[in-house]
C-alpha positions as CSV (number, residue, x, y, z in Angstrom):
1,X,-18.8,-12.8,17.3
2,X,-19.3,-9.1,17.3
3,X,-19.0,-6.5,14.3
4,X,-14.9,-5.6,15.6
5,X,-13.7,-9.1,15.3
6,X,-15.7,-9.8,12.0
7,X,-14.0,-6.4,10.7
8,X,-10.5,-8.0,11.8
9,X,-11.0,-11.6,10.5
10,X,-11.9,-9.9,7.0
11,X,-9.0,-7.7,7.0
12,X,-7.0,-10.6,6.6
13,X,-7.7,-11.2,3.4
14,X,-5.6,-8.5,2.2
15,X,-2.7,-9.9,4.2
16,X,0.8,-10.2,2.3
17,X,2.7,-12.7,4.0
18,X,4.6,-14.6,1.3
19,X,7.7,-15.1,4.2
20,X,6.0,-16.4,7.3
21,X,3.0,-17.5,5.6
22,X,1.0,-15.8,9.4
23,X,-1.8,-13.5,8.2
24,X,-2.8,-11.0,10.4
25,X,-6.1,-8.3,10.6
26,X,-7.1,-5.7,12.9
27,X,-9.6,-3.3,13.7
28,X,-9.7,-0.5,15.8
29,X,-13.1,1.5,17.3
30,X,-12.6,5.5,17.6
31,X,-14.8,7.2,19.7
32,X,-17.0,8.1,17.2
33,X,-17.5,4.6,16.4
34,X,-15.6,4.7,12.8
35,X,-14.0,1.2,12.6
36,X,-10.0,1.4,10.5
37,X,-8.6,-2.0,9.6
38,X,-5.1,-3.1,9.0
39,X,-3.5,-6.3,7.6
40,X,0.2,-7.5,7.8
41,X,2.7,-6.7,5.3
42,X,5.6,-8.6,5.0
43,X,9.2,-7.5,3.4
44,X,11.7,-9.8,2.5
45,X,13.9,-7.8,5.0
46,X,11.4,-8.4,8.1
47,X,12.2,-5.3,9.9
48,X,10.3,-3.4,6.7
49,X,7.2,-5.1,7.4
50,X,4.2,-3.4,8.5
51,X,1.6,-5.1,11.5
52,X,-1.8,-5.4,10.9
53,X,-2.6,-3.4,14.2
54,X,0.1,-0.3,13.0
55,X,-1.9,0.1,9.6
56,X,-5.2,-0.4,11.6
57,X,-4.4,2.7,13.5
58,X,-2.1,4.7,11.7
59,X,-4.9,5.2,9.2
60,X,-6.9,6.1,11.8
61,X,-4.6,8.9,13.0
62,X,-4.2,10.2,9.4
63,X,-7.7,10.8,9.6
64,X,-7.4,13.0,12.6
65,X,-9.0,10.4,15.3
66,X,-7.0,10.5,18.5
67,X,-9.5,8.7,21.0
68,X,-9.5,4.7,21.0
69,X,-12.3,2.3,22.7
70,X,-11.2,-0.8,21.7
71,X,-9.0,-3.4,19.3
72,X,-9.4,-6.6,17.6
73,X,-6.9,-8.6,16.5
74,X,-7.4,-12.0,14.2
75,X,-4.8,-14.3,12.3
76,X,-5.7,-17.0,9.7
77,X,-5.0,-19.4,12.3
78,X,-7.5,-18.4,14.9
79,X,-4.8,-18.8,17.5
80,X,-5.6,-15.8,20.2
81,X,-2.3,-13.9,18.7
82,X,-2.0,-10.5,20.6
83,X,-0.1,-7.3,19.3
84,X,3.6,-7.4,19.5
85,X,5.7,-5.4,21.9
86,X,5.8,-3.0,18.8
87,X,2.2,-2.4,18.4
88,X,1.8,-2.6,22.1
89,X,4.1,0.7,22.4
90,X,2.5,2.1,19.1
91,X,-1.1,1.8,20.6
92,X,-0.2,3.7,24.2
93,X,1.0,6.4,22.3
94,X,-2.5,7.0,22.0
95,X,-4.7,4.9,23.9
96,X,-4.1,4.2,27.8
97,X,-4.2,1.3,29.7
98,X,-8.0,0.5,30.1
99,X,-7.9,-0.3,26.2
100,X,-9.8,-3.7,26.0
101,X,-8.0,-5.5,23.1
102,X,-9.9,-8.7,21.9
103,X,-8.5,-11.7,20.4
104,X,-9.5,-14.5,18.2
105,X,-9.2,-18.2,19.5
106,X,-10.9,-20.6,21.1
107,X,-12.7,-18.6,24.5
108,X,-12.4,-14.7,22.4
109,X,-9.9,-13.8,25.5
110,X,-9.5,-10.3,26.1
111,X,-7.0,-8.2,27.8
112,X,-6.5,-4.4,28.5
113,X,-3.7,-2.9,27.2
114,X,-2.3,-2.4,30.8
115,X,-2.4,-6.1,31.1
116,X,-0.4,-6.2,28.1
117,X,2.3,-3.7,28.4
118,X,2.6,-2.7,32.0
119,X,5.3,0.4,33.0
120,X,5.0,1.5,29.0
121,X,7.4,4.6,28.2
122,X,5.0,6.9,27.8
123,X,5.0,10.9,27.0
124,X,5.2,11.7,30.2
125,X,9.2,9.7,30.3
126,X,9.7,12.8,28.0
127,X,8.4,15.5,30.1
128,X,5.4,16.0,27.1
């Protein structure tokens, strides 16, 4: 297991998921090689809660990185989740489709985020 997908797995300790009781981490590489990790945090009313792979990179962001290598993404279960159509649109806001995103089960399967979200609305739907 590389350093990314250890960052992700500890992440998840600071998971709140009282609700669904499915704790999530993430980490995200910049292309400076800073590493920003995210957990889940649930809401009683589940459209308030925040994804592990949102917080992962919307702290990066804050801190002014704009340029993505690659994500991890863990849950307590080890089960090869991958980001929701949510994150997925989230992460091509700033990353494009050759973004390899690594998950955690049995064979460590990766996918680009291409793969994952193909078409994606993108800036360029806006004429940006």
């Amino acid at each position: 297991m590389d350093d990314l997908m250890q960052a992700a797995r500890d992440a998840i300790d600071a998971s709140y998921a009282p609700y669904s009781e499915y704790r999530v981490g993430a980490a995200i590489e910049t292309a400076d090689g800073s590493v920003y990790t995210g957990c889940n945090i649930e809401n009683a009313n589940y459209s308030n809660s925040i994804h592990a792979e949102e917080l992962a990179i919307g702290s990066a962001v804050r801190d002014g990185h704009d340029e993505f290598v690659r994500l991890a993404v863990s849950s307590d279960k080890r089960d090869g989740v991958t980001p929701c159509g949510m994150c997925r649109q989230t992460l091509s806001e700033f990353c494009d489709e050759s973004l390899p995103i690594v998950t955690d089960g049995e064979d460590g399967t990766e996918y680009t985020l291409g793969e994952l979200l193909p078409a994606t609305i993108s800036p360029a739907h806006l004429g940006k």
